[in-house]
N, C-alpha and C positions, 0 to 999 in steps of 0.2 A: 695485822697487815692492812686492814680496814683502816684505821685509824693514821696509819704511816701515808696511805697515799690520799688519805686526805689530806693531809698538814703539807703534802708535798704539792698535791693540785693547786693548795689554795695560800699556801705559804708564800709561793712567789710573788704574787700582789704586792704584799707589805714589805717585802725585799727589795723590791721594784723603786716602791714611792719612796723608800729611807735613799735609796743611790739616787735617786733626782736631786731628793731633796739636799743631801751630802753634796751633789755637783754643783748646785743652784748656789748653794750659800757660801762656796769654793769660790765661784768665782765673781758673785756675791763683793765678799770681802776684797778680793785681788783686783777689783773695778773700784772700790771705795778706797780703798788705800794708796796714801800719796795722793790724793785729789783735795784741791782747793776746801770741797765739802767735805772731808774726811770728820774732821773735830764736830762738826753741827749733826753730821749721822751719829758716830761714840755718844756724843750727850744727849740727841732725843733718846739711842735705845735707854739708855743709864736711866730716865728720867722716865721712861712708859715701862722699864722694869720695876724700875723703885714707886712705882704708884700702881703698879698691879699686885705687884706683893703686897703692897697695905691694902687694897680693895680686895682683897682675897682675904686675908689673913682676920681682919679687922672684918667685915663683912660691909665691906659698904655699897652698896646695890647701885647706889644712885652713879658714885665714881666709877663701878663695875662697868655701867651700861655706858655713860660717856667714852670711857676706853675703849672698848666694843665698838664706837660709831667712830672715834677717831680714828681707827687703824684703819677703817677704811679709806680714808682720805691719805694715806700715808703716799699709796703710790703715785699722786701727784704732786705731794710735797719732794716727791725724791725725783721727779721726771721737773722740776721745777730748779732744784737745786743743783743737777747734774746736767743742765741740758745741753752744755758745750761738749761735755764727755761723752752724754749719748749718742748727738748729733753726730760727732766723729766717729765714733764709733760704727755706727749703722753708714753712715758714707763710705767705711771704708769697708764692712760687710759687702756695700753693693757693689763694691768695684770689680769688676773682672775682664781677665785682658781679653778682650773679644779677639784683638789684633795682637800684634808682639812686635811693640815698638821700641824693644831694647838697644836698635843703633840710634834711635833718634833720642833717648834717654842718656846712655852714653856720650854723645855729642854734647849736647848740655852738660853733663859732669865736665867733661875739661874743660867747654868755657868757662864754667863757673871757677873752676881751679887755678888754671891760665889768668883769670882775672883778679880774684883775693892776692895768687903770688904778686902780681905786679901789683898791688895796690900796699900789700902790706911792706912791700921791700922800700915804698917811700912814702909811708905810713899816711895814707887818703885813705881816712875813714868809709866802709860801708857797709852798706843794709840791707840783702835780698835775699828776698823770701820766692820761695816755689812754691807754685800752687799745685797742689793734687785733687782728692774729689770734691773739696767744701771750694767755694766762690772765694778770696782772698781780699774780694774788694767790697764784700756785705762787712768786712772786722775793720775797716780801714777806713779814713775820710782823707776828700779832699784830693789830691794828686793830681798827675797831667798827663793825658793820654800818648802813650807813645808810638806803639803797636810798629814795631821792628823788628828785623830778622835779631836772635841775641848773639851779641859776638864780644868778645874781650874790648876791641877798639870802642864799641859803642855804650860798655858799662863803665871802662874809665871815663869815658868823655864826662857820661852822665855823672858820676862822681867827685870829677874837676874840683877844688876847692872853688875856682870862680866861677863856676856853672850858674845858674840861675837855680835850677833842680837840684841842684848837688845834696841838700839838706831833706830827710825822709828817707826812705825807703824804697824799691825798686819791687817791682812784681814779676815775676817770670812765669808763664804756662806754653808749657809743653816747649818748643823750642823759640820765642819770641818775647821781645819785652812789652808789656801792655800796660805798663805807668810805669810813672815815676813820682816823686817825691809823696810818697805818699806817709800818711800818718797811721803809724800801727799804735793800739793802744796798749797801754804801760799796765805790767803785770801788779797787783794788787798785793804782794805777798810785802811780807814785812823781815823774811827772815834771808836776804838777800844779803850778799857782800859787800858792802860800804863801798867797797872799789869800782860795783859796776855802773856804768853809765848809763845817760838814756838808751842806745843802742842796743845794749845789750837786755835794757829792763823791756825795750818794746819788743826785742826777738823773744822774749819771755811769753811777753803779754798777749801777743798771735797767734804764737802754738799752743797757749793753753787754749783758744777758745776753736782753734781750727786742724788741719791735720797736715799743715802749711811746715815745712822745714826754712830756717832762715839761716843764714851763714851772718858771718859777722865780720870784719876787720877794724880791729882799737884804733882810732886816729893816735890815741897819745904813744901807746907803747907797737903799735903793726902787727899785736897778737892775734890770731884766726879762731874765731870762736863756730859752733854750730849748735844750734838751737831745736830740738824735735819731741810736742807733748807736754811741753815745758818743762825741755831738762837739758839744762843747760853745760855744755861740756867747753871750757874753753884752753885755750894755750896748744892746738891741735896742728900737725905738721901737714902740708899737702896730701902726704901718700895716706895719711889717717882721715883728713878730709874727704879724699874721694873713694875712698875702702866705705867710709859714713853713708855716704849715698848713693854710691853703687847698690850697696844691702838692700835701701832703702829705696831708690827709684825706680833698682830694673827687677823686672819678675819675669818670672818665672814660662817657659810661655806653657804651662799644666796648671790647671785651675786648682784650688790646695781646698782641702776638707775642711768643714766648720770648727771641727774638734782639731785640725794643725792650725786653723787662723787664729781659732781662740788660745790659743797654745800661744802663739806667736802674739799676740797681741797682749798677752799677758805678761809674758816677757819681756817686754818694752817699757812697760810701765812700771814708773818711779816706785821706790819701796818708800815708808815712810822717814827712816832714815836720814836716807839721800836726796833728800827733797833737789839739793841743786851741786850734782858733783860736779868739783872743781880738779881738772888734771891738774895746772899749773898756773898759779897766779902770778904774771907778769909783775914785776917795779915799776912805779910809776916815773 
């Protein structure tokens, strides 16, 4: 009996550290997968395995000790590598609705909606992005400050083909436009659809580095793309449009647990798969 409630006193310790550990590397992996860094994490561990095994095996003291001093620099090889992921990440940790500004989020959804309809029905390209808790104009160069109430009227103007602005990108925070033509930078992936345009590569290229949603309208074909995390969904109907970022913009007014956001947050993110699914690819 002796024996039993010691293994039970002291059993749970080592019970304790394998479920961390089990959660850690859980979600670990479900942050690494699908991310730009995904392939450069698989080959270092492949490579710090495959040389521990021989400095083990083979007894090499000296490669032993080198591996031992490298791992410890790992975690800022990986905080170096992922810093747009983290960065998002942790912005969107801190966010909490202090207030519950779900009609003034709402209101923005239909302008934004009201606006793509009109634009794509006679097919004027455009490019607006919303900003949430990262800055949208730290990822962005250049543009022209607008800082107006946002309304359908004043996003076609800006759009105009003969605008002056019309060409870039438009930024939206909270319910107001605060530039225009701005330059988003173009996503770096290679395994991209031939078919898609700048547009679409720089609503790519925003979201991966920020926590920024961008909508999209094809000038050639007036398809309605949305962009969010850098996962790019296009050929998308209005009521699927604003179902996207209703999800997405208005919360909740109950602050949600660590363990539902990481939940949530994990379920967002790209499998490695589906790096960039495509509902429906428009003819040119």
């Amino acid at each position: 009996m002796w024996i039993i409630h010691q293994i039970l006193s002291e059993g749970w310790k080592p019970a304790l550290e394998i479920l961390i550990l089990a959660v850690g590397i859980y979600y670990a992996f479900n942050f690494v997968r699908g991310t730009r860094g995904a392939p450069v994490v698989y080959g270092f561990l492949v490579l710090l395995l495959s040389l521990t095994v021989v400095a083990y095996f083979l007894k090499l003291e000296v490669l032993g000790w080198l591996l031992r001093w490298f791992v410890g620099f790992a975690a800022v090889a990986i905080l170096i590598i992922f810093q747009p992921e983290i960065r998002r990440m942790l912005a969107e940790l801190g966010t909490h609705p202090v207030f519950n500004p779900n009609q003034e989020k709402r209101e923005i959804i239909e302008v934004i909606c009201e606006t793509v309809e009109r634009l794509a029905d006679v097919r004027i390209g455009a490019l607006i992005a919303i900003e949430q808790a990262i800055p949208l104009s730290e990822s962005t160069e250049s543009g022209v400050a607008v800082d107006c109430q946002a309304t359908p009227e004043m996003l076609e103007t800006i759009f105009f083909p003969n605008n002056a602005i019309h060409d870039g990108g438009v930024i939206i925070r909270a319910d107001r436009i605060v530039s225009a033509a701005r330059i988003f930078p173009l996503t770096q992936r290679s395994d991209l659809h031939p078919s898609l345009g700048t547009r679409h590569r720089a609503a790519i290229g925003l979201t991966e580095e920020t926590d920024g949603i961008v909508v999209v309208v094809s000038e050639e074909t007036g398809s309605i793309s949305h962009c969010y995390k850098g996962q790019l969904v296009r050929g998308v109907t209005i009521e699927a449009l604003r179902a996207f970022l209703t999800s997405i913009l208005v919360k909740r007014s109950k602050s949600h647990s660590v363990t539902a956001w990481m939940r949530n947050w994990t379920e967002q993110r790209p499998h490695a798969p589906q790096v960039q699914p495509v509902v429906k690819l428009e003819p040119k």
